[in-house]
C-alpha positions as CSV (number, residue, x, y, z in Angstrom):
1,X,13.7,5.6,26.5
2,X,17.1,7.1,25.2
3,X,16.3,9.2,21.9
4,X,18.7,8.9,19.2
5,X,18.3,12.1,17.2
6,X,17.9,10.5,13.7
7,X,15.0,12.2,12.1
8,X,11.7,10.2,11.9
9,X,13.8,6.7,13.8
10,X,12.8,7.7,17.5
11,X,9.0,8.5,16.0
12,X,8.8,5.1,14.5
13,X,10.8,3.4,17.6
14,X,7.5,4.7,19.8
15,X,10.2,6.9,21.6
16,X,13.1,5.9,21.4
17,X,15.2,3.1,22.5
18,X,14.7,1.4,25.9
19,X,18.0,1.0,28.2
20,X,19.3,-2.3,27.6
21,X,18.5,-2.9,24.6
22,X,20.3,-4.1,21.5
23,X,19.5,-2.5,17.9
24,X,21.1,-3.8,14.5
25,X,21.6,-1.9,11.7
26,X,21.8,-4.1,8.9
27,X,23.1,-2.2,5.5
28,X,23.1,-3.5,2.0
29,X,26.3,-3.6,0.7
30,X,27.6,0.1,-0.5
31,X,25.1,1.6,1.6
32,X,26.4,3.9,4.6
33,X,25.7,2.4,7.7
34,X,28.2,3.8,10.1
35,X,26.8,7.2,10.6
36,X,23.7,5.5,12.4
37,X,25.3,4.4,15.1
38,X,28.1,7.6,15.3
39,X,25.1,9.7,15.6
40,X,23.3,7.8,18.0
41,X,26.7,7.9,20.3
42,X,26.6,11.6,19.8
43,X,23.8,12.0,20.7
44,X,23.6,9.9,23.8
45,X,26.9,11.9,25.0
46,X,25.0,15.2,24.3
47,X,22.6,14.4,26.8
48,X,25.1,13.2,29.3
49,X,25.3,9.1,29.1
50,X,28.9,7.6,28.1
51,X,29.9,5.1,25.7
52,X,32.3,3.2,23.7
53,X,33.4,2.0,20.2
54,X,34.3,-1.2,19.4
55,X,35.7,-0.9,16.0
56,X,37.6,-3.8,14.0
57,X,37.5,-1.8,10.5
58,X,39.1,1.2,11.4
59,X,42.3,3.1,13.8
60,X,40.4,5.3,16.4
61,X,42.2,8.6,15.3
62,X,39.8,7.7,11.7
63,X,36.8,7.5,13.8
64,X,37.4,10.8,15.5
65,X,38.4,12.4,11.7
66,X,34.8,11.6,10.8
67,X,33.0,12.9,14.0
68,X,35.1,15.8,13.3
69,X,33.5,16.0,9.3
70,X,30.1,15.3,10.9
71,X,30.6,18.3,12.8
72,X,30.7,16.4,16.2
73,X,34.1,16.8,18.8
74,X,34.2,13.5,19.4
75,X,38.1,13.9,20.7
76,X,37.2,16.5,23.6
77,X,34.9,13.8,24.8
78,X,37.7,11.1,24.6
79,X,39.9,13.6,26.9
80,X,37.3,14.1,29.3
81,X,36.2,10.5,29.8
82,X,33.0,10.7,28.3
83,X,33.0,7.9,25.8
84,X,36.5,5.4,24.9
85,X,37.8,3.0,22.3
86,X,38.0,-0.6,22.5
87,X,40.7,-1.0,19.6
88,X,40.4,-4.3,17.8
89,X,41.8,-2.8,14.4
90,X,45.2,-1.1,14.9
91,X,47.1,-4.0,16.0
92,X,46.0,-6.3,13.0
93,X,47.2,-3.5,10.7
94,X,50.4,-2.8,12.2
95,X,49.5,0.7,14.1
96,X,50.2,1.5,17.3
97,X,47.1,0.4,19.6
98,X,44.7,2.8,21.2
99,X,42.0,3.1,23.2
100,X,41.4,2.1,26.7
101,X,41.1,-1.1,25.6
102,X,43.0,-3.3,22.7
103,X,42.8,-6.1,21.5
104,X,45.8,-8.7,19.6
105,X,44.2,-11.6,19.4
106,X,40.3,-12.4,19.0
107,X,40.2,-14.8,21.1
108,X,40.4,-11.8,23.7
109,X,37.5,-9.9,22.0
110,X,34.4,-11.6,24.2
111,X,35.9,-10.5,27.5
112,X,37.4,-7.4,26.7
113,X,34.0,-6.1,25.0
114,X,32.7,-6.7,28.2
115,X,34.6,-5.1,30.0
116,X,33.9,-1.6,28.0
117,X,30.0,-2.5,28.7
118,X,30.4,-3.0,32.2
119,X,32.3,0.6,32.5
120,X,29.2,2.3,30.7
121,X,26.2,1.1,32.9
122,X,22.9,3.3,31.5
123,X,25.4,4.3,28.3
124,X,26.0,3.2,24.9
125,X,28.0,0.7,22.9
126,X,28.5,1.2,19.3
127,X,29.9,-2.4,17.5
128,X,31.4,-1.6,14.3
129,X,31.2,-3.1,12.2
130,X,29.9,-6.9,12.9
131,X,30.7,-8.1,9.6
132,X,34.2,-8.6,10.4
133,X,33.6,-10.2,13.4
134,X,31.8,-12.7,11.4
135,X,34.6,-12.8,8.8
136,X,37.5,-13.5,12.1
137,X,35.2,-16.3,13.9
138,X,33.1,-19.3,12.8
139,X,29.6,-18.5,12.5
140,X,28.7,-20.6,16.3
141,X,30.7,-18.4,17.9
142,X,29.8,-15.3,16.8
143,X,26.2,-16.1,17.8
144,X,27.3,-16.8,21.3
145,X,29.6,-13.8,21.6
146,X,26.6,-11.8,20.5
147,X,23.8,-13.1,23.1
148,X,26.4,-12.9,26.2
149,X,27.0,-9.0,25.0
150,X,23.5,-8.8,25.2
151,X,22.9,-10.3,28.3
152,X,25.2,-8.0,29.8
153,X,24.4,-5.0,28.2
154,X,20.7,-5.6,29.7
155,X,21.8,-6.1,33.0
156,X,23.6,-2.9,33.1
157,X,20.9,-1.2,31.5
158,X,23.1,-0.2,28.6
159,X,22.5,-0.4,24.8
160,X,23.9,-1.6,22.0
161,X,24.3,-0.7,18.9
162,X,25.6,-3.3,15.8
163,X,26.6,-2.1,12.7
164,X,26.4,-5.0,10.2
165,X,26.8,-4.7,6.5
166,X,25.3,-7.9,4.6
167,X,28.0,-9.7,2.6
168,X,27.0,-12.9,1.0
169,X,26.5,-14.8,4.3
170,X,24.5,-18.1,5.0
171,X,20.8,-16.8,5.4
172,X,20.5,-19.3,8.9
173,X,23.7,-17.1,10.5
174,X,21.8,-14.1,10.0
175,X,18.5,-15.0,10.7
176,X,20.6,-16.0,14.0
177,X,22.2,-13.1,14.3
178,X,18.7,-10.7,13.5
179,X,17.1,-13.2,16.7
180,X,19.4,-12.2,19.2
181,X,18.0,-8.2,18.8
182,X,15.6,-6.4,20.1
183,X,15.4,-4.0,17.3
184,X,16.0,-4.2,13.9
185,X,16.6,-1.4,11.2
186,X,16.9,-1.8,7.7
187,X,19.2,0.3,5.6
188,X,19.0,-0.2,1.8
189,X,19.3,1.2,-1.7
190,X,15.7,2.1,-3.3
191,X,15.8,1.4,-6.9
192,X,13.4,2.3,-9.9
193,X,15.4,1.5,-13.0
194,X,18.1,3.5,-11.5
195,X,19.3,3.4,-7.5
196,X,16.9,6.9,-6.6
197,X,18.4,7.2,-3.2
198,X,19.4,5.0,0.2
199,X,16.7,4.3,2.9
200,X,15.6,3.0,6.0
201,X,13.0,1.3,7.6
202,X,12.5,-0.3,11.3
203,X,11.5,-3.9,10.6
204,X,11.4,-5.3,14.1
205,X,11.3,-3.8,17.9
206,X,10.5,-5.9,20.9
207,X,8.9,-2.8,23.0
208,X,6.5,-1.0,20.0
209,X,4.9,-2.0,16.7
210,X,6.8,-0.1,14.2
211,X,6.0,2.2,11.3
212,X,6.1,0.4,8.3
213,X,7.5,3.5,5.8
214,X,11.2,3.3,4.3
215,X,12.2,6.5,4.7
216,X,14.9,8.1,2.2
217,X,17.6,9.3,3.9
218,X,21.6,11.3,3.2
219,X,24.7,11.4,4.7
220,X,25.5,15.3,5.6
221,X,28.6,16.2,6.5
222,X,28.7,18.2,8.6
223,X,25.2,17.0,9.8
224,X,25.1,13.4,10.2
225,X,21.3,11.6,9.0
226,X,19.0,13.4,7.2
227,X,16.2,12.6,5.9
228,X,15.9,12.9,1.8
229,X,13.0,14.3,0.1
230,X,13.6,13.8,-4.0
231,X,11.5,16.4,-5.0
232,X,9.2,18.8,-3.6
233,X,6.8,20.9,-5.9
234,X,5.7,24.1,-5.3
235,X,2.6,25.3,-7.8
236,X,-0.6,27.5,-7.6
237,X,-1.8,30.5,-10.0
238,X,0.0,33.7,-11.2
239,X,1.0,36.3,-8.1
240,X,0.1,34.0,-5.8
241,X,3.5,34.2,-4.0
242,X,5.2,31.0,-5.3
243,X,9.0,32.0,-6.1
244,X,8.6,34.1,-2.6
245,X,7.8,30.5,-0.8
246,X,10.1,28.7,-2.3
247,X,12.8,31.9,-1.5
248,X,11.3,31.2,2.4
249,X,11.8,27.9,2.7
250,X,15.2,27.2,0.5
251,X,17.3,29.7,1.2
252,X,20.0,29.9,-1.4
253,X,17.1,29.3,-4.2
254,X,17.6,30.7,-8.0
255,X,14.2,31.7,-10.1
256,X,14.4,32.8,-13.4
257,X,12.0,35.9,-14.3
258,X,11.7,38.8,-16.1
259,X,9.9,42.4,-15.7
260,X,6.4,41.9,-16.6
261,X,3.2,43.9,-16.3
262,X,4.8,47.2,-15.6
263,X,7.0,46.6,-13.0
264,X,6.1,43.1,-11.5
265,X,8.5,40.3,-11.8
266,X,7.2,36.7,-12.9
267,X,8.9,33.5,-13.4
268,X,9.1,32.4,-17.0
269,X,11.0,29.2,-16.3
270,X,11.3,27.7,-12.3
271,X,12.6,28.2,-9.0
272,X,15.2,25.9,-8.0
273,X,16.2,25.5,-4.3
274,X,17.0,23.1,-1.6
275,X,15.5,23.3,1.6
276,X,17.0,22.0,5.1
277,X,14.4,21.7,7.7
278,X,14.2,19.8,11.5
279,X,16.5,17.2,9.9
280,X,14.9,17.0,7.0
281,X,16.2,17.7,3.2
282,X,14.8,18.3,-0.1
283,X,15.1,19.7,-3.5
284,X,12.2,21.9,-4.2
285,X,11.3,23.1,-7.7
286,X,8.5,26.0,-8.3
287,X,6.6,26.5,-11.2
288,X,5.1,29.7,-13.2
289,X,1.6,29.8,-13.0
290,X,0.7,31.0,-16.1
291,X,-1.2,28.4,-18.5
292,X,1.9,29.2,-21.4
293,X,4.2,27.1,-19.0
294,X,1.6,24.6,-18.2
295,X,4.1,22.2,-20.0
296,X,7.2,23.3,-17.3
297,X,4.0,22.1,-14.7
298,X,3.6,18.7,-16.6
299,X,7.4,18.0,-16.2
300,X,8.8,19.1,-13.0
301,X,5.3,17.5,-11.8
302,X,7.1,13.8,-12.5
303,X,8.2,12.2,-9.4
304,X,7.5,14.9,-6.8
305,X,6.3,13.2,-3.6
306,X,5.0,16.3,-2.1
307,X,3.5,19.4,-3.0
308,X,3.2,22.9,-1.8
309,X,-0.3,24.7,-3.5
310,X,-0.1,28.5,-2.8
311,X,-2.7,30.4,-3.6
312,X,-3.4,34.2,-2.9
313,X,-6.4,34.6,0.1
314,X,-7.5,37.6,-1.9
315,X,-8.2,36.5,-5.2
316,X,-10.9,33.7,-5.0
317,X,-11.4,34.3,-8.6
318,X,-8.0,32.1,-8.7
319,X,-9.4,29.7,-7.2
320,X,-10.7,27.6,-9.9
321,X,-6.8,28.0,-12.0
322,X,-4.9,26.2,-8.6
323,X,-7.4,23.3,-8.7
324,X,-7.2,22.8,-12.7
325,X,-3.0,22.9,-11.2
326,X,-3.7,20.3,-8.7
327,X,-5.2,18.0,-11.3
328,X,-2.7,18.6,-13.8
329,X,0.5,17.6,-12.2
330,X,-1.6,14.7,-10.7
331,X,-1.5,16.5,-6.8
332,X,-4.2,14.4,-6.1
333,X,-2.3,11.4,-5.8
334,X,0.6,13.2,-3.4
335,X,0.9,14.2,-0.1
336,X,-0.1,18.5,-0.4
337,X,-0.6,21.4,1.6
338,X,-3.1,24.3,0.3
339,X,-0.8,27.7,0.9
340,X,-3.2,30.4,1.6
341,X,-1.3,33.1,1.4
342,X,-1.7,36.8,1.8
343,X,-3.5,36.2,5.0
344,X,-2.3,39.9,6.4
345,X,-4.3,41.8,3.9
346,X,-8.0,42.7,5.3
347,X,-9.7,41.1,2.2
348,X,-8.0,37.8,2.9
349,X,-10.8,34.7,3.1
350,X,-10.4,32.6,6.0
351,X,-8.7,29.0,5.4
352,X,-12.4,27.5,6.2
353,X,-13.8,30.2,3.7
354,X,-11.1,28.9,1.1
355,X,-11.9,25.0,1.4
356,X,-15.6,26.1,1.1
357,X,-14.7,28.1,-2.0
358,X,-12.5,25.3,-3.4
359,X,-14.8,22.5,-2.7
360,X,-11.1,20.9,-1.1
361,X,-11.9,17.6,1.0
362,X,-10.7,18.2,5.2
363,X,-7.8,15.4,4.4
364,X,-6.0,18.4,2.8
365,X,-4.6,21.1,5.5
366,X,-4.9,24.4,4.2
367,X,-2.6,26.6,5.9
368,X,-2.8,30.3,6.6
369,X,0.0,32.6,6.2
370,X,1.8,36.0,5.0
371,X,5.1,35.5,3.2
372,X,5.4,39.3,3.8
373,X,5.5,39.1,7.7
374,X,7.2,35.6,7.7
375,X,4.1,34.1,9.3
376,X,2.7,30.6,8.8
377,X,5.7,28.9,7.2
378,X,6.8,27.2,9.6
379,X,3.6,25.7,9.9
380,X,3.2,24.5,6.2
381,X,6.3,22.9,6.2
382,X,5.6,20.9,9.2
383,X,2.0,20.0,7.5
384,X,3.8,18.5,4.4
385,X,6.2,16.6,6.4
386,X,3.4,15.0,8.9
387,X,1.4,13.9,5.9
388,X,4.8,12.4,4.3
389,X,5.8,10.8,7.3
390,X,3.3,10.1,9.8
């Protein structure tokens, strides 16, 4: 199994991908597509297979501009031999041709393109973009081209990746086309009213049964695929330690608070942050916990799709205030993680002393740690994200 490094794919592949086999990502129009199979490449090269690019849309030297925004040397490899271009764009555009290989006329395309598969045996292949391979042959031949690449891709034990954006194309070419792979991956637009984000979702794999879940996902650069999260909460009673979670976990975080109480600071609006984790990205938004902002709770509750509940391990007394929380921005109904904070102080009660307490069902995880001594946080970021996407 070769791993491609795009967060949550190779969990929903079973793996990975198995050598020899051919994936296709299929995009929606306006939906990037291309940084799926970059990464892959990258990837692969990373862990010491070679490779090649077929491109048609593009010169190489743009290719290697946008490794090079992704954060990725992709030229260095091209030096040392690691990976090459089959050119089947510069020529049609009037630019000199690179590459190891080029091609002038498309008639060449089927053998060259073998050629680059047979020099990669156990490597990669990334086809970009199939679309205009469709739009340069009639749709027969494409189909053809497509299953002999196969073939020989699987005998040398080398993969292939398509990229494929969906123009208005006769549904029978590309139920063709979507036949001839072993793996299909969905990449599409998620609308409610208004387009929220892009996704994807593995609809078909020949070695695995595949997760079902469309997973939101940006385009970093530098960074490649990451996976979106719209909006994560954090809420949970006064003092519990909520603006220093959110500070933890999002970095460069604002809070707006004032000097209350003496000399203790509390937020009197929210905490605003974004927080980069194992591939993963989201915008997180903490609350005050005092019943006066309850109304702050009711709105930045809207849309979250996960929560972070922190309460303070020494104040059971609070106990009651985080569940009446939960239930009023409607944590019941998204994935959450119970924050049990303050676990260095020797009054602390135990997570299974909490739930008791709480009367919170075992579905829940209730995770214990000090945001003074940096411990636990880790591990309540990783509970969210297993719930989210398991």
């Amino acid at each position: 199994m070769k791993k491609t490094h795009i967060p949550k794919l190779d969990d929903f592949l079973g793996g990975g991908i198995p050598e020899g086999s051919s994936v296709l990502f299929y995009a929606d129009p306006g939906v990037e597509c291309e940084a799926f199979g970059y990464q892959t490449l990258q990837s692969r090269l990373e862990e010491g297979d070679s490779g090649f690019i077929f491109t048609n849309v593009t010169e190489p030297s743009s290719i290697i501009y946008e490794f090079e925004k992704f954060g990725w040397d992709l030229e260095k490899k091209v030096d040392d031999k690691r990976v090459f271009f089959v050119d089947g764009s510069s020529y049609f555009i009037g630019a000199p041709v690179t590459g190891k290989y080029g091609i002038e006329d498309y008639s060449q395309i089927e053998d060259v393109v073998i050629k680059a598969i047979n020099d990669v045996p156990d490597g990669l292949g990334v086809i970009n973009n199939l679309s205009t391979l469709i739009d340069y042959l009639d749709d027969g031949e494409t189909v053809r081209i497509i299953n002999k690449w196969n073939q020989v891709a699987n005998d040398n034990k080398t993969i292939l990746i398509y990229i494929f954006t969906e123009w208005d194309y006769e549904n029978a070419l590309i139920e063709q086309i979507k036949d001839s792979m072993d793996c299909l991956v969905n990449l599409s637009t998620i609308e409610e009213r208004v387009i929220i984000g892009q996704g994807f979702m593995v609809t078909g794999a020949s070695w695995t049964t595949p997760s079902s879940n469309r997973v939101l996902f940006n385009i970093m650069r530098p960074g490649g695929v990451k996976i979106f999260i719209p909006k994560i909460l954090v809420t949970g009673p006064f003092n519990a330690g909520k603006s220093s979670f959110v500070k933890k976990i999002a970095k460069n975080s604002v809070s707006v608070d004032r000097m209350a109480l003496g000399q203790v600071p509390t937020t009197i609006a929210m905490d605003i942050g974004h927080m980069e984790y194992k591939g993963f990205n989201a915008d997180v938004f903490g609350t005050p916990g005092q019943e006066r902002f309850d109304l702050i709770l009711d709105i930045l509750s809207k849309e979250a799709v996960g929560a972070f509940i922190v309460v303070d391990s020494t104040a059971p007394e609070t106990f009651a205030r985080a569940k009446e929380m939960m239930k009023r921005c409607k944590a019941e109904a998204i994935p959450k993680v119970i924050v049990a904070n303050k676990q260095d102080l020797p009054d602390s009660l135990s997570p299974e002393k909490i739930r008791k307490v709480m009367n919170i069902d075992q579905s829940i995880p209730i995770v214990p740690t000090s945001l003074h001594l940096n411990e636990g946080i880790e591990d309540a970021m990783d509970a969210l994200l297993e719930i989210l996407y398991r």
